[in-house]
C-alpha positions in Angstrom: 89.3 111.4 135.3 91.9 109.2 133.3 92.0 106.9 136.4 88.3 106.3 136.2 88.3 105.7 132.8 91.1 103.1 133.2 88.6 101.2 135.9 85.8 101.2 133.9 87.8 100.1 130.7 88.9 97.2 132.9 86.0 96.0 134.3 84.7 96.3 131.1 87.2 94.6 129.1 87.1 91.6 131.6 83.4 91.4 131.2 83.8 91.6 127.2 86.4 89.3 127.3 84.2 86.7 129.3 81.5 87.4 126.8 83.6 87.0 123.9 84.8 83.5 125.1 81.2 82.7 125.8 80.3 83.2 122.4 83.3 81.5 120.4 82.1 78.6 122.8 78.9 79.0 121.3 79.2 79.0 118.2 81.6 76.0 117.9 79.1 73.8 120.0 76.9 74.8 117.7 78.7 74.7 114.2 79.9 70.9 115.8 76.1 70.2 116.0 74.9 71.5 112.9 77.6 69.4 111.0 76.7 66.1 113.2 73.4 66.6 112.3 74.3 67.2 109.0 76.4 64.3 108.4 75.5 62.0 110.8 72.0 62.2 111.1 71.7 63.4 108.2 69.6 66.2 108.9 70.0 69.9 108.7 69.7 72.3 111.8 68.4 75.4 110.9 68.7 77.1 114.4 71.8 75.8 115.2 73.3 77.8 112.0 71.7 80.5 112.7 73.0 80.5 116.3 76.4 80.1 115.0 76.0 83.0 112.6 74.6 85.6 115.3 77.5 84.3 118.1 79.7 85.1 115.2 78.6 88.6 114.5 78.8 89.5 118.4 82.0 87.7 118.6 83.7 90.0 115.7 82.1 93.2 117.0 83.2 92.7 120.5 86.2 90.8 120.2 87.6 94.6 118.3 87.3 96.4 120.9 89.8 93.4 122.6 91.8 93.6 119.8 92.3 97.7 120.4 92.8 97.2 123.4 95.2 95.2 123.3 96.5 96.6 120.0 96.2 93.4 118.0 94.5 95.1 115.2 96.4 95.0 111.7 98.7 98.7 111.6 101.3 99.8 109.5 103.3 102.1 112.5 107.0 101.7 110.5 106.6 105.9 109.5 105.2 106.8 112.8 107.8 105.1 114.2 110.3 107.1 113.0 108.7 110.5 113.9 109.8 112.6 116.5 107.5 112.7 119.6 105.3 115.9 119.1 104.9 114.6 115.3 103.9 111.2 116.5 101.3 112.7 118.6 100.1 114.5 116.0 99.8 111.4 113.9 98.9 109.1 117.0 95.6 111.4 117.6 95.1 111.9 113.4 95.0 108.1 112.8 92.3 107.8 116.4 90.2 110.4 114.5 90.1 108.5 111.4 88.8 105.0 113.4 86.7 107.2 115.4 85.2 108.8 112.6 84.5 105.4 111.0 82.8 104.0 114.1 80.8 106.7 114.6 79.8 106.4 110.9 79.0 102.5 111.8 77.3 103.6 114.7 75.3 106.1 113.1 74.3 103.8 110.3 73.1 100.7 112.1 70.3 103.1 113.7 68.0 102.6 111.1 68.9 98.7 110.7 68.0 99.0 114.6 64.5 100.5 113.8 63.6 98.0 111.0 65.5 94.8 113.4 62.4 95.8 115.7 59.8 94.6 112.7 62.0 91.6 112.0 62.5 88.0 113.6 65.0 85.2 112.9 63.6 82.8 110.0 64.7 79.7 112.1 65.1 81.1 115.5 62.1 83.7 115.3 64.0 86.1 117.6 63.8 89.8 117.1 66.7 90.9 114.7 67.1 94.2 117.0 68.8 92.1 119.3 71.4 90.8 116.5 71.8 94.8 115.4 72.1 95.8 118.6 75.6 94.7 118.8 76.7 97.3 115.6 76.4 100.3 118.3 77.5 98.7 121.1 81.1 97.1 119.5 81.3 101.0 117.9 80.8 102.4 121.1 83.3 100.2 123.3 85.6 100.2 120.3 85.7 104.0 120.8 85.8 104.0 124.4 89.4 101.7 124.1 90.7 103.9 121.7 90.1 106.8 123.6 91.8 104.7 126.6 94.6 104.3 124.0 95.3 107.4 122.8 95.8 108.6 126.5 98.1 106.1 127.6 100.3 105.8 124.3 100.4 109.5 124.7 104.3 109.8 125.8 105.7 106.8 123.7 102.9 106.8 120.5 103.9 103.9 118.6 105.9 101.7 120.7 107.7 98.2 119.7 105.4 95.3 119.7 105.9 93.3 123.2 105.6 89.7 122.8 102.5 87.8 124.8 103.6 85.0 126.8 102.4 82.6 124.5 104.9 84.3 121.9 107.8 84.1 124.4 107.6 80.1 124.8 
């Protein structure tokens, strides 16, 4: 079971992480074309601001889930640290509780933005705003799926030292 779920947070994440990069692309082509038409032709682009905006709000939904998978996300782990190892659990599966509670709380709440998004459309773009919502249930969702992916693997060292990425180490 814990195998499977490691595959299909995997695949996941690398498809996630394509998306993400997709969309930070995006939005800087079109953030660099909204201010060239801004100040150079010296005419605003409505759609391409709105384009940024919505790449934006997919990029920080989906880009979380990244961040706990990775464990990148801001934590204060100095007590934890210091527990011994059946305390840490305890503390390592209270504190997944907590987030999970949150995003199913997030999750939960974007339903009926969901239900009214299917009434709405984009003022520049016209597209329906369900699709912009959409992504409130889906980052909760994968979000919860890493941290359940966490909590299993961090399971016999809970709060570990930080390793350094590779970019750190050069």
């Amino acid at each position: 079971m814990f195998a499977l779920l490691e595959r299909l947070c995997l695949a996941l994440r690398f498809v996630v992480s394509g998306v993400v990069i997709l969309l930070f692309s995006v939005m800087m082509i079109s953030v660099l074309v909204q201010v060239g038409g801004r100040y150079v032709f010296n005419y605003s682009i409505a759609q391409a601001s709105e384009i940024a905006t919505f790449s934006q709000i997919w990029l920080v939904l989906l880009g979380s889930g990244v961040a706990v998978a990775k464990g990148q996300h801001v934590a204060i782990d100095m007590l934890p640290a210091k527990l011994p190892l059946p305390a840490a659990r305890v503390a390592l599966v209270a504190i997944a509780l907590v987030i999970a509670t949150f995003l199913a709380v997030l999750a939960y709440g974007s339903l009926p933005l969901l239900r009214m998004g299917e009434f709405q459309s984009s003022p520049a773009l016209r597209v329906p705003m369900k699709y912009v919502y959409i992504c409130l249930p889906f980052g909760a969702g994968y979000m919860a799926l890493e941290l359940l992916l966490t909590v299993i693997q961090r399971w016999d060292n809970p709060f570990p030292p930080p390793e350094p990425d590779a970019e750190e180490a050069i």
